[in-house]
C-alpha positions, 0 to 999 in steps of 0.5 A: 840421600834425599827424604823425598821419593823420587818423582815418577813420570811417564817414560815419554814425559822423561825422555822429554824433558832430558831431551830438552834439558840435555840439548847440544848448548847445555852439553857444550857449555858444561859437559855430559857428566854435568848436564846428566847431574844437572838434570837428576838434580832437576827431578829431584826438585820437581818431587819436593813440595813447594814452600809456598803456592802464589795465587795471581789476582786479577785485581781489574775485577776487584781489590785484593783484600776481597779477592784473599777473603773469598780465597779463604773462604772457598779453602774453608769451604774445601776443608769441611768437605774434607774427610779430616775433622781437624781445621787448620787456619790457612794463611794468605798473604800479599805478595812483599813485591808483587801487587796482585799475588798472594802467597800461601805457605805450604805447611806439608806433606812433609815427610818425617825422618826418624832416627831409627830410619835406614832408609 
């Protein structure tokens, strides 16, 4: 059982993405049952949070190091304005392959099980 809720869309968005997601190809190559599977699994995912959020620069109107320090600066700039009164140091980094992409770890929501949880 997942510890995420299970993501709610709009009827008409659902139907959408299970018409495409379970169209004839999917379904010959793999079978209703597992398509079905398939594409609960793909709801699934989409309610988790990501690990981490990629920024693309556009680094023709300037350097990455600066494009990362007004990102920074525009997210302090957010969090002061915030209702929380506790700052937490957000982290940009430059993409490992990537040339104009940052990434910024996601450090939440995320939900916390106890042990006591049933549910």
């Amino acid at each position: 059982m997942s510890i995420f809720p299970r993501i709610s869309l709009k009827p008409e968005v659902t139907e959408y993405l299970k018409s495409v997601f379970l169209n004839k190809e999917v379904l010959t190559a793999v079978g209703h049952q597992e398509a079905e599977h398939r594409f609960h699994k793909l709801l699934s995912c989409l309610s988790h949070p990501p690990s981490y959020t990629c920024v693309r620069a556009s680094t023709h109107l300037a350097p990455l190091e600066e494009i990362r320090q007004r990102l920074a600066e525009e997210l302090r700039k957010q969090q002061m304005c915030s209702s929380s009164a506790e700052e937490v140091s957000v982290q940009i980094l430059p993409h490992p392959r990537i040339a104009d992409v940052l990434i910024l770890p996601v450090e939440g929501p995320r939900y916390a099980r106890n042990a006591s949880d049933n549910s």
